[in-house]
N, C-alpha and C positions, 0 to 999 in steps of 0.2 A: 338916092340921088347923089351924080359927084359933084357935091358944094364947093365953094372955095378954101373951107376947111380940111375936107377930104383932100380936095387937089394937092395942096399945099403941102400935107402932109405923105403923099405919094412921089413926089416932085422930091422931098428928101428924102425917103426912104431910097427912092429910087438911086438916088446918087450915092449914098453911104452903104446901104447893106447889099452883103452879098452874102452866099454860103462860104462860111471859113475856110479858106483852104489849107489842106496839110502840108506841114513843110517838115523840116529835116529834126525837129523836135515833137511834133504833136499830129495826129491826127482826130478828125473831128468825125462825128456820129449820132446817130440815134440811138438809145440807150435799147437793148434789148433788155429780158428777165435776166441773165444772167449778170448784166453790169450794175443792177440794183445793190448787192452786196458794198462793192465799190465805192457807189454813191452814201451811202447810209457812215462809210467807214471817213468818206470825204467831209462829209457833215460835222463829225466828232472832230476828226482834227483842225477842222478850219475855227467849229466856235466852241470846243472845249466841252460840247453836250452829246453824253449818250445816252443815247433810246434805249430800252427795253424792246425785246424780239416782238412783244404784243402788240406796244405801240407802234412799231415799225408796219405789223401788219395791220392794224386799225387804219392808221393816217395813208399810207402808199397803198395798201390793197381791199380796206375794207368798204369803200366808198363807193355809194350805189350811182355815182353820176358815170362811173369808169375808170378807168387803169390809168395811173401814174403817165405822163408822156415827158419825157427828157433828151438834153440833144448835151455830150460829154464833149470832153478832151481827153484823149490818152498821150500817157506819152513815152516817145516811141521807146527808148531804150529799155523803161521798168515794164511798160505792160500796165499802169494805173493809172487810174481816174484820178485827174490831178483839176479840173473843172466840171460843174455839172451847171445847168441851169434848169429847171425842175420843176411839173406842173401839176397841179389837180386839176381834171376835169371835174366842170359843177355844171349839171341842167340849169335852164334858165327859162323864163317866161320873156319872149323880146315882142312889143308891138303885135300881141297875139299870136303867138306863134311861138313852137318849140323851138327854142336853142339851147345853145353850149356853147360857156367859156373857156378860156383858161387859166387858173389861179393861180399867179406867178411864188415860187416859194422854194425854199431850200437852194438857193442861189449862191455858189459858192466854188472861190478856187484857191485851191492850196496855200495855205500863208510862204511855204517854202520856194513855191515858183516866183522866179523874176517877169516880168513884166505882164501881172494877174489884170493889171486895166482893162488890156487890151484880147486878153483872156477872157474878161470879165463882157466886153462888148463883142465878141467874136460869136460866144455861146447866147449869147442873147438875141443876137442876129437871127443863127441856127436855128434859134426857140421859133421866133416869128415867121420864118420861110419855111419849116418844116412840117408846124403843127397844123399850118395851115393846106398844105400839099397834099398832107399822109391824112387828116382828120376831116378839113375841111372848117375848121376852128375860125371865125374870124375877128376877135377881140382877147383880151386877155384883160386884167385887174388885178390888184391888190389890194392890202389895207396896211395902215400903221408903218406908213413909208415916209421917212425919215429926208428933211430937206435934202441935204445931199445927193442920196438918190433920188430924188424928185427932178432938181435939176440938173444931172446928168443924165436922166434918163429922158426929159425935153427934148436936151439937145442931140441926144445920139437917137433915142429907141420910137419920138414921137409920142413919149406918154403925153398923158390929160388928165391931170389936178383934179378931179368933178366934184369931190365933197371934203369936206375939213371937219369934222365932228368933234361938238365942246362935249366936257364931262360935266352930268349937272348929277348933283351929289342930293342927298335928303340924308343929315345924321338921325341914326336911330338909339344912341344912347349914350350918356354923358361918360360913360365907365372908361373911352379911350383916353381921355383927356385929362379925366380924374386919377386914374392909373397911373399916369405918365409922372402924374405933379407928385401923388400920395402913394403909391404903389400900394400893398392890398389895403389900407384906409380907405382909400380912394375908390377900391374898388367895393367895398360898403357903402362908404356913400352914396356910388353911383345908383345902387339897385334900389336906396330909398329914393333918391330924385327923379328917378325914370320912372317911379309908380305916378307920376304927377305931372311925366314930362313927354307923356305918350304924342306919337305922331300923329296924322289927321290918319281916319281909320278911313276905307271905300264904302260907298255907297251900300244899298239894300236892293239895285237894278238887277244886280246878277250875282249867281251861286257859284261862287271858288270852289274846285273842284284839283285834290293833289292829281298830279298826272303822274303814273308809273312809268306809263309805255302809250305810245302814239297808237290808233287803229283806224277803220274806214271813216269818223267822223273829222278826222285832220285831213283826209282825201278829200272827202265832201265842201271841208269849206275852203278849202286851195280852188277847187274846180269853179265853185260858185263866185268867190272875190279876186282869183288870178287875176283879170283884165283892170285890175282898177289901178295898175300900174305900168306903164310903159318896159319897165325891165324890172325883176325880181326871180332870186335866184331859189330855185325849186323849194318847198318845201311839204313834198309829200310825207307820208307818214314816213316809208320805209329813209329816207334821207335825214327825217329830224329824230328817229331812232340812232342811226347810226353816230351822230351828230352829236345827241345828249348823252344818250342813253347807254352805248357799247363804249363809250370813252373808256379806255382803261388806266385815262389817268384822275381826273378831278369827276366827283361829281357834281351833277347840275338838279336842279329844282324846275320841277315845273306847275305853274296852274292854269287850269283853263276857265273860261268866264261861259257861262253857260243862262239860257234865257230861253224857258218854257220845254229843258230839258234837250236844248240845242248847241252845239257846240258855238259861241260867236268871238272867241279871241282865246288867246295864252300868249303866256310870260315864260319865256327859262332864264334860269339866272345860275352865273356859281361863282360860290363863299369862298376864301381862301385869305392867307393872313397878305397884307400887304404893308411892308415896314411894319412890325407889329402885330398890326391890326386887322382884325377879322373884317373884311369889306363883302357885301355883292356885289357885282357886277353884272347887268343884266345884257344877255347876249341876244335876245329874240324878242320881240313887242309885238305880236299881228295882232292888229285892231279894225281892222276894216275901214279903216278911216271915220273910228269913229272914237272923237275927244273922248266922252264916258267912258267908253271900255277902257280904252290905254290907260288912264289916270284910275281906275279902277284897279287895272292887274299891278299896276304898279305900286298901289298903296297896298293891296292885299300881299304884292312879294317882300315886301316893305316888313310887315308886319311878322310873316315868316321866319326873313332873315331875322330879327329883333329877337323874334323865341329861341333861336339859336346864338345868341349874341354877339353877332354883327353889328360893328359899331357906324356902318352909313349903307345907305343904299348907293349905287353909279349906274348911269347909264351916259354912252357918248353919244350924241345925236345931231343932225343937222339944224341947224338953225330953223325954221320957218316949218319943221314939218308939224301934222297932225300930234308924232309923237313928242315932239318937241312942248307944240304949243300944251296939252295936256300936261307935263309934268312940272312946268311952268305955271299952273294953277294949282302947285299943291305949294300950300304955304312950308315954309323951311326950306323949300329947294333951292338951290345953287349952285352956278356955274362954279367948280373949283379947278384951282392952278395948280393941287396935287398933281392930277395926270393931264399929260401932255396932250394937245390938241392930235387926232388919229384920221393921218391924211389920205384920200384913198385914189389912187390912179384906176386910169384905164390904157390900154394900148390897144390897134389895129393891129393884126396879127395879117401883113400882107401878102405873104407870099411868095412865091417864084417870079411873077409879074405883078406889080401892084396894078397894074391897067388891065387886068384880064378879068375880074370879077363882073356878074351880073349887077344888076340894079336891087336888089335884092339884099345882096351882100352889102352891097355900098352904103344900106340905109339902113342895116342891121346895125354897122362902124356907125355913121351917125347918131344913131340913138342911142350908143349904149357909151359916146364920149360924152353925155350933157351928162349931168348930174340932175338934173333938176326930173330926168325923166326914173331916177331909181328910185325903187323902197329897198331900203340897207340897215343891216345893223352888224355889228361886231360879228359876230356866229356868221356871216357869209364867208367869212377867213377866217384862219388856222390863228383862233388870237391866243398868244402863250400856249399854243400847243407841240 
């Protein structure tokens, strides 16, 4: 339906975005295979970080939702990609029914051009008129977007704020703290007081099960609890394989919670030091909406991480959700000011005419701007990747 929301937000698009036109410095485009080099070489120089060829092919090519989609700048004189603005396609479950996003990411224009703003709103334009002409795309998202770009991207690109996720923290061993103060003393000590200081263990409901590799019983229960969410972005086997499992940078942990030899939930999570210190961080919670299990996989990942000696558990979550309320019953948990609150957009991806879409499309844009209608966790984007 076109709401007052919609309208509103057509009504500006309409008047601001057009496709960038070329002028006497730049021209602008769709990234074919061959400008991918380009782009990856843009990326380094704009923030100082270079890929490995592997990663390059994992993140851009190895993604079972489809191929990279990007709308460039060249410019004219050198023949280089001096802006990119850069997407992953990620399947989606919308209001029962298949869809596709697209996952805004590697967004970036040359520190050495003058006037990157306008650079920077040109290619983002591009993004939104294009992917949705050649693709048929009609929303886009992020995570871990930084006020700044939050409100500049209101007032230019039409984004929607939908979720703000706290980090609630559960320490699992006194040894980070003790460290710090005693240094190896400290870290003696620690190992006697953690025999005595153990976390709340999970229930005896369901059988923790390591996960190596995803197979048809992660099919099976996508199929069976898809609809218990208005938007949720795919998690078949062959996608949460690619996801944890072929990463060729960090690895990840997974358990699955299993009940009369069934699969009915999994956790992934990954360790890595942060300031210091060994953390998890839990990327994935599917629980079915069901308190037990989430508070379950969580104390069982809890517990994992601990044997490997991670000094807390994290997860960042919505306020009010299922997963939320569950890890909120495990005594020791807390919301911590360590990591910053992780804010997630959404954008309409409108078009060449924002008025030409079906009723279909328009309610696709509705539902996937509320927050309140996703299941999300960190793992639906590229987090430190």
């Amino acid at each position: 339906m076109l709401n007052d929301k919609l309208q509103a937000a057509i009504a500006k698009f309409e008047k601001q975005a057009k496709w960038p036109a070329d002028n006497d410095k730049f021209r602008f485009k769709v990234a074919e295979a061959s400008d991918y080099p380009q782009i990856y070489q843009l990326f380094e120089d704009t923030f100082g970080e270079k890929r490995s060829d592997e990663h390059v092919q994992w993140k851009y090519w190895g993604n079972p939702g489809g191929e990279p989609f990007a709308v460039i700048a060249i410019d004219i004189q050198t023949e280089k990609v001096i802006a990119a603005c850069t997407g992953m396609n990620k399947k989606a479950w919308v209001d029962s029914k298949a869809s596709k996003g697209i996952m805004l990411w590697d967004i970036a224009v040359h520190p050495d051009v003058r006037g990157g703003g306008r650079l920077f709103r040109d290619i983002t334009y591009g993004m939104q008129i294009a992917v949705n002409a050649q693709q048929g795309v009609n929303w886009g998202f992020g995570g871990q977007s930084k006020p700044t770009v939050i409100k500049m991207g209101i007032r230019w690109f039409g984004y929607h704020m939908i979720l703000s996720l706290k980090c609630w923290e559960l320490k699992l061993s006194m040894r980070p703290a003790l460290v710090q103060r005693l240094g190896a003393v400290g870290g003696l000590l620690a190992s006697i007081i953690d025999i005595f200081t153990k976390p709340p263990s999970p229930s005896d409901h369901y059988e923790m099960r390591d996960i190596e590799r995803c197979g048809d019983a992660f099919d099976t229960l996508l199929q069976q609890q898809k609809d218990l969410y208005r938007v949720s972005v795919w998690r078949d086997a062959a996608t949460l394989n690619w996801r944890y499992f072929d990463h060729p940078i960090f690895v990840h942990q997974m358990l699955g919670a299993y009940k009369n030899d069934k699969l009915v939930g999994y956790i992934v999570w990954r360790e890595y030091i942060d300031e210091t210190v060994k953390v998890g961080t839990v990327l994935d919670l599917w629980h079915g909406e069901n308190q037990q299990i989430a508070r379950d996989l969580f104390l069982a990942a809890s517990q994992s991480a601990r044997s490997r000696r991670a000094g807390f558990m994290r997860m960042s979550v919505e306020t009010g959700t299922t997963t939320q309320l569950a890890i909120a019953t495990i005594e020791g948990t807390s919301i911590t000011e360590r990591v910053e609150d992780d804010n997630v957009i959404t954008s309409m991806m409108l078009g060449e005419d924002p008025n030409a879409h079906d009723a279909a499309a328009y309610d696709e844009m509705d539902t996937v701007t509320n927050g309140a209608n996703w299941f999300y966790t960190q793992g639906d984007v590229d987090f430190r990747d």
